[in-house]
N, C-alpha and C positions, 0 to 999 in steps of 0.2 A: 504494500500500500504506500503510495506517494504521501511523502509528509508535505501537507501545506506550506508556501512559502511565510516567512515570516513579516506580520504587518509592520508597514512603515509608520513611522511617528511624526510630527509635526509638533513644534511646543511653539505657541505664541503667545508672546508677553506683550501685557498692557494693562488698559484700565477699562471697567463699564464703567457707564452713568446712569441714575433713574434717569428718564426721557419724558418729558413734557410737552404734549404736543397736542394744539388746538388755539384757539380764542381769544386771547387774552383778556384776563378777567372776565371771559368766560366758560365754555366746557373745553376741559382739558383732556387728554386723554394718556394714562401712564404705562410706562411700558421702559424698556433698560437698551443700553445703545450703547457705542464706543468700537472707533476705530479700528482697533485691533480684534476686539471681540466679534463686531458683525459679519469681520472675516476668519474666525474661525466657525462661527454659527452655520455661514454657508457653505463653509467649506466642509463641514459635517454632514450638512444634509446630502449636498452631493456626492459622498465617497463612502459616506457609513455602509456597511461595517468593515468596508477592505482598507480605511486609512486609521489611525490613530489619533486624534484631535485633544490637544490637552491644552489649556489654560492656565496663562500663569499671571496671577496676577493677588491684590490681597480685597476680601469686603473685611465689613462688619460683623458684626455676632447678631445686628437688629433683624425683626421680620425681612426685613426688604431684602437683606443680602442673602438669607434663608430662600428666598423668591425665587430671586434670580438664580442662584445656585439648582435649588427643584428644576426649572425649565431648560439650564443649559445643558444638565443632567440627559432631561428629556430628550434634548436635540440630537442626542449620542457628543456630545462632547464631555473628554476627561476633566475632572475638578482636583482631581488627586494634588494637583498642585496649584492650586486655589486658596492663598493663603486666610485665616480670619484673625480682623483685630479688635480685641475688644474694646478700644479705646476712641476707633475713629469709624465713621459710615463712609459709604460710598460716597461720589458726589452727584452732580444733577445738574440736567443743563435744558435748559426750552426753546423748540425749534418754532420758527416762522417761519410762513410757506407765502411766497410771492403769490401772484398770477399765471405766473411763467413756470412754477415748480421751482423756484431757487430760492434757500432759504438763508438764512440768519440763523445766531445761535446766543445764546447767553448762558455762561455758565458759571457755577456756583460749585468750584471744586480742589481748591487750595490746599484744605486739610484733609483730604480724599483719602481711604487705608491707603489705595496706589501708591500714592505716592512715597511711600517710605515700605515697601518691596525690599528694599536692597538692609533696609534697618531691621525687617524683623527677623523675629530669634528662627525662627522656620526655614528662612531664606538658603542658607547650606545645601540643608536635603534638595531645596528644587534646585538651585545650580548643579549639584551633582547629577540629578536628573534629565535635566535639559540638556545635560553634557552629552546624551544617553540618544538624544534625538536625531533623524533623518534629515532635517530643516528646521530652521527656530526661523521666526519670523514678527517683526518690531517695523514701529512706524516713528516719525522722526515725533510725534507724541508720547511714544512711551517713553522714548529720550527727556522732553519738554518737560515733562509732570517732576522730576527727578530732580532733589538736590543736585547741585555741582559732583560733588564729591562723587556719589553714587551715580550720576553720568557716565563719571569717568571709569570709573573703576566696571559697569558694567562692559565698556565701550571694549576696557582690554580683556574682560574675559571671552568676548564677543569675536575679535581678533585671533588669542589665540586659539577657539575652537576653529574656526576658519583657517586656519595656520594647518591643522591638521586634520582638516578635510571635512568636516561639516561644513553641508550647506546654511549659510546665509542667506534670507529674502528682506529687502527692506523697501519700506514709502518713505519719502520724504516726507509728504502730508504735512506740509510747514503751515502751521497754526501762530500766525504773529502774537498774538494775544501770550499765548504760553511761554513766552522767551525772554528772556532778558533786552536780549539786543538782537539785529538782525545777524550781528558780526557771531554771537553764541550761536544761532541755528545753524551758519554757514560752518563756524568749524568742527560742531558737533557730526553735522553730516560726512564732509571731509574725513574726518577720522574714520568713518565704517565705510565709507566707497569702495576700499580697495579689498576690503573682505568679504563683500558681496556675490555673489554668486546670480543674484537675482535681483534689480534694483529696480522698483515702480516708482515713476515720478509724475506727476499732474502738470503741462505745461505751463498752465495758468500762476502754479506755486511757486515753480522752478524761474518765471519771467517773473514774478514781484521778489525775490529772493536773490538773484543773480543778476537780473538784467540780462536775460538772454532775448537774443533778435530774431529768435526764430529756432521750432523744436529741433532742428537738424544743428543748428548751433549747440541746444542743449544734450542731443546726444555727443558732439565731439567734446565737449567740457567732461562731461562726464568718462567716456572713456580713457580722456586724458588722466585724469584721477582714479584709472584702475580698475573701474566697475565694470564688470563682467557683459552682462547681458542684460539691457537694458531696454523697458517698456516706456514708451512718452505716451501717455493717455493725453488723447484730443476730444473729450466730450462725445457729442455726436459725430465729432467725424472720424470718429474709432480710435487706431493707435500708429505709433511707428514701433517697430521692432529691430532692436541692433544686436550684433554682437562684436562689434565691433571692423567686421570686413564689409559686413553686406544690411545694409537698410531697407526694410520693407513698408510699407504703410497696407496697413490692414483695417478694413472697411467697416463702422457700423451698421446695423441693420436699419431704418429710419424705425422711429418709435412714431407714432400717430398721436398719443395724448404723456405727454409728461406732469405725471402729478406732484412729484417730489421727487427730486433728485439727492436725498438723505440717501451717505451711503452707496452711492453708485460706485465709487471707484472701491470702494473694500468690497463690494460685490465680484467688480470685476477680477481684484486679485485673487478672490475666491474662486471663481470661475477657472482663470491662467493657474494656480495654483494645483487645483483637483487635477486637471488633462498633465503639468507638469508632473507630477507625483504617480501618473500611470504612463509615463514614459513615450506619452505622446509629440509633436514636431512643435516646436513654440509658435511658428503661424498658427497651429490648430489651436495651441493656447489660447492664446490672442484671439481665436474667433469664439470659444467656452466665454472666453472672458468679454468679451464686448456682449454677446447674446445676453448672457447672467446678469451686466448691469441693465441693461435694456429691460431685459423683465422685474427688473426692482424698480427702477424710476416710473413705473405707472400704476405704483402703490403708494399709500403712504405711509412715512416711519422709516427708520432704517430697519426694524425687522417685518420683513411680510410675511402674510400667510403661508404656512408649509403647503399649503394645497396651490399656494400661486407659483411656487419653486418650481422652475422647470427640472426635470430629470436630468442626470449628466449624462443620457443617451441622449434625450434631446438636444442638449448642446453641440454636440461633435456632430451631426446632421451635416451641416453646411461648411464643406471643405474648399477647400482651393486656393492656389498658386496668390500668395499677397504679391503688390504690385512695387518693384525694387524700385526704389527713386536714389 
């Protein structure tokens, strides 16, 4: 009898937030979000139970972190390294939703457990753990939320797993509001480029962060600093994909109604991430991943219905040759 092969793992570190979303000062509607998290959430639905999905990150001991824990449970994601503090709650942030589906954010999350990850007495076990993983996977927020010191000192454990052969995936996802300065995001980012293996970045970030004059500029900066294989998300007009020889531009599907675009692009990594992890071509990446945020932004919330999730057979449907520019 053939011994099953053994599942791969994924450990993504960050933070949720309660999510607030509706009216203001009027009906609200609550439910838990965060960068990091609503790309593991998807990335479970679509690979449960051939991938390993584990969170890392710290709540509360309150009902609400009890919550969220119960449902990410439910989603098939691991909590095993889901730290709890009894001293701090999660935090909370409330989205606006234009006309257009583009929203605003306000958040209330300074003393968040997150943020002191790297301080609690727990912390050990999950680095030796995450040591343990296929792919770890961080957004230039889980960076943000982070004292200095603990920045740093993750940045080099981050390094040397990449040093000997763990993959690496990161967002930029530069959130101004979280920084010190713009000069701390730029060299925070710097610092994990060249250990990447997998780098997503939002043009729109990358051009208020850097002053780039165009995505093809921001993939040769970026490759100049080391990074591997790198995705330029263009909203609707899909992605570029590099690895540094050969540039593709890979097409979105047009969406018909945008409801909220919460969460599009951690859908998308989600998407790139599932087809990466079953050893599929990065174009087909790239086409998982554009379809998957496609089907999020004509929901609202960064988490949708499990029954609006497309299947990851659905995704790989629509193959073919992206076009080299």
């Amino acid at each position: 009898m053939q011994t099953p092969p053994e599942k791969k793992c994924v450990a993504l570190i960050g933070e949720c937030l309660i999510e607030l979303h509706g009216t203001l000062f009027g009906s609200l509607h609550q439910s838990f979000g965060g960068d990091s998290l609503n790309t593991a959430l998807y990335l479970a639905r679509l690979t449960r139970p051939t991938i390993e999905v584990r969170y890392v990150t710290v709540l509360g001991t309150d009902a609400l972190s009890d919550g969220m824990i119960q449902r990410w449970r439910a989603e098939g994601i691991d909590t095993a390294l889901t730290l709890r503090d009894p001293a701090r709650q999660p935090g909370l942030y409330l989205i606006q939703v234009d006309a257009g589906g583009e929203r605003t954010f306000l958040y209330w999350r300074r003393e968040s457990a997150a943020r002191y990850l790297l301080q609690h007495p727990g912390y050990g076990f999950v680095a030796t753990e995450v040591a343990k993983a296929d792919l770890i996977y961080l957004s230039g927020i889980s960076l943000a939320i982070l004292p200095d010191e603990d920045r740093t000192k993750l940045l080099e454990q981050l390094r040397r797993l990449a040093a000997r052969g763990t993959a690496i995936a990161f967002d930029t996802n530069y959130r101004p509001a979280l920084w010190a300065s713009a000069d701390a995001a730029r060299a925070a980012s710097a610092a994990i480029f060249p250990a990447t293996r997998l780098l997503f970045v939002t043009y729109d970030d990358e051009q208020r962060l850097w002053g780039d004059r165009s995505p093809e500029d921001t993939l040769t900066r970026l490759h100049a600093a080391k990074a591997a294989i790198v995705v330029v998300k263009l909203g609707a007009a899909g992605c570029l994909l590099s690895d540094g020889a050969t540039v593709l531009r890979i097409a979105a599907a047009p969406v018909a109604m945008v409801t909220d675009t919460t969460a599009a692009g951690d859908a998308f990594n989600a998407g790139f991430l599932a087809a990466w992890l079953k050893s599929h071509a990065p174009e087909d990446c790239c086409r998982a991943a554009n379809a998957l945020a496609g089907a999020v932004i004509q929901h609202r919330g960064a988490i949708i219905p499990a029954s609006a999730t497309p299947l990851f057979a659905q995704l790989m449907l629509h193959r073919g040759p992206g076009v080299a520019i």
